[in-house]
C-alpha positions as CSV (number, residue, x, y, z in Angstrom):
1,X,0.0,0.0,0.0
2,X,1.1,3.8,-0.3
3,X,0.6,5.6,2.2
4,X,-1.8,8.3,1.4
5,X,-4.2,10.3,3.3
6,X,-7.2,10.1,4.1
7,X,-6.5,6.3,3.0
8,X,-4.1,4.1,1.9
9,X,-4.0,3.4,-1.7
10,X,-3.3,0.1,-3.0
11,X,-0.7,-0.6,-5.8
12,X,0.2,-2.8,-8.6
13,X,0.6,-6.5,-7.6
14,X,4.3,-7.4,-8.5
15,X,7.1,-9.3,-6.9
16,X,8.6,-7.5,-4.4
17,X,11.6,-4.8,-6.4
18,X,15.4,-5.1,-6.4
19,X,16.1,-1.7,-7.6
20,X,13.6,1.3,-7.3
21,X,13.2,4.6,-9.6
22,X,12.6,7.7,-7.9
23,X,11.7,10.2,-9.9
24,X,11.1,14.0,-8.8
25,X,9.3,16.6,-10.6
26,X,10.1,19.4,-8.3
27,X,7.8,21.6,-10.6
28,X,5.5,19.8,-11.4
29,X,5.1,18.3,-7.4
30,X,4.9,14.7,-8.1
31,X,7.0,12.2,-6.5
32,X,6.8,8.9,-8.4
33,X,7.9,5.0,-8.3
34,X,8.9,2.7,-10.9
35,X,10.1,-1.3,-10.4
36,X,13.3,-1.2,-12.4
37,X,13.1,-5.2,-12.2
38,X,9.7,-5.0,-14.4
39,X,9.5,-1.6,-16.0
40,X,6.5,-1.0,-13.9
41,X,5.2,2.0,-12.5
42,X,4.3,1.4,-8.7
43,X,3.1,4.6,-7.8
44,X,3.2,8.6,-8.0
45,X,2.8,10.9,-5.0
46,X,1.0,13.9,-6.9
47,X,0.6,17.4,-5.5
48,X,3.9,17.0,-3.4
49,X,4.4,20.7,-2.4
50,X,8.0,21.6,-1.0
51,X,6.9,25.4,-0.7
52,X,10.1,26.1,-2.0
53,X,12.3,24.3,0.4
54,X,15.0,22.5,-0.8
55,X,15.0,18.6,-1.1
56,X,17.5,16.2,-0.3
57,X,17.7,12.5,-0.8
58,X,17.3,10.4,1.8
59,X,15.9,6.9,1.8
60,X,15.0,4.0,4.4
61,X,15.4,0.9,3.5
């Protein structure tokens, strides 16, 4: 699931990815996912303000 507000939103049913594709549009305020493994888009985080703020990578795994 992605975790959205008010509620989660489900997302495609693949085997679970090696590699991940992050892909910002700082601009454009989408933050989305891609499964490098498949060529498959997992998800996109639309109206992703930053209010101008500078963003940095930084990732959990």
């Amino acid at each position: 699931k992605a975790y959205t507000s008010p509620d989660h939103t489900p997302i495609p049913d693949i085997q679970t990815p090696r590699c991940i594709r992050v892909s910002l549009d700082y601009e454009g305020e989408q933050v989305a996912f891609f499964s490098v493994d498949e060529g498959v888009h997992i998800f996109t985080f639309a109206r992703a303000s930053f209010n101008g703020k500078k963003v940095h990578p930084w990732f959990w795994v």
